[in-house]
Structure formats: C-alpha cells, structure tokens
C-alpha positions in Angstrom: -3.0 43.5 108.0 -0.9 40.8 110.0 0.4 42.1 113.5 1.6 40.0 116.0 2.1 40.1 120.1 5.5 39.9 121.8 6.4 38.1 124.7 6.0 41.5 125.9 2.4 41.7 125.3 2.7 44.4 122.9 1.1 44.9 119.2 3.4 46.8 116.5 1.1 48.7 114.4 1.8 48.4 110.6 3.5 51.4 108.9 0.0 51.5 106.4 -1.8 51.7 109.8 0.6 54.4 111.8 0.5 56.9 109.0 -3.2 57.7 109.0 -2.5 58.3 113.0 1.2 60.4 112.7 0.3 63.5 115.1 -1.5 60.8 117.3 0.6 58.8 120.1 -2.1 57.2 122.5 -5.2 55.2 121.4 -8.0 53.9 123.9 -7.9 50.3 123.6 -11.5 48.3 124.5 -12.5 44.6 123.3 -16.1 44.9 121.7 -17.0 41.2 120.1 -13.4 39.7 120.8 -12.2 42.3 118.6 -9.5 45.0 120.0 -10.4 48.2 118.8 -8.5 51.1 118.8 -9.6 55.1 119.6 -7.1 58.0 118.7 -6.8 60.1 122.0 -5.7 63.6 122.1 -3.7 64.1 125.6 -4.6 67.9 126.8 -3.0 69.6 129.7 -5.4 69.5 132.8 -4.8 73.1 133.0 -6.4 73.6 129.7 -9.5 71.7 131.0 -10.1 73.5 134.0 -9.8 76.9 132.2 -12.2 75.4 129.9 -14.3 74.9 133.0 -14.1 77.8 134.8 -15.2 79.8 131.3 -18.2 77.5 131.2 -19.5 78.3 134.6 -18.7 82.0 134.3 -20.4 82.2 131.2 -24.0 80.4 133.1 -23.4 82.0 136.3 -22.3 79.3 138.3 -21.3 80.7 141.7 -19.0 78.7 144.4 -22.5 78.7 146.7 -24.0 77.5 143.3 -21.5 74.9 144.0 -21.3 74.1 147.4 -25.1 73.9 147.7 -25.2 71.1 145.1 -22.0 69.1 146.6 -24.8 69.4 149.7 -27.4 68.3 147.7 -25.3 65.5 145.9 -24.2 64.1 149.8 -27.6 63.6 151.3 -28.0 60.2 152.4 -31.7 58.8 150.2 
C-alpha cells in the first residue's frame, strides 16, 4: 500500500493497515535493509514492572545484600 511523508515527517498508516493494530497506539520504528519496519509496543506502567520485579527476586531469594554485593562486584575497576 501507498503512504506518503508530510512536510512534517510523518507516515499516515492505511486504514487496511491500522485495523489489524486497533488496541495498539505505539510501534518501534528501526531501518533494517532501507526498509522501515514497524513493531507493535504495549506501553505498561513502570509500577507494573517493578512489582513484576520484586515477585521475581522474592520468588529466587534475592536479598538487598544479594544486591548490593553484586552492584560491588559489577563496580570493580578490571
């Protein structure tokens, strides 16, 4: 399908197109072999993703020492 950029620099997606994408709003945008393709995205509350984290390390014990010593470990100069 035909779409063409503003003077704006902006793409309107064709109606065929938007359809298949209605309960999406953002798309990651990359050039792979001068082509622009286009990735849904789902946005999620940060909140969501840090409860999500702090299940996960809960779950494999993961202590705040656990933590801190590897921070340490991470900051050693090689």
């Amino acid at each position: 399908m035909l779409t063409k950029k503003t003077s704006k620099n902006q793409l309107t997606l064709p109606k065929e197109i938007v359809k298949e994408f209605a309960d999406i709003s953002y798309f990651d945008a990359v050039v792979a072999d001068r082509e622009i393709v286009l990735t849904p995205v789902k946005i999620k509350p940060v909140d969501a993703d840090l409860a999500t984290v702090r299940t996960k390390t809960e779950r494999l014990g993961i202590t705040p020492a656990d933590v801190a010593e590897a921070v340490k470990w991470a900051r050693k100069r090689k």
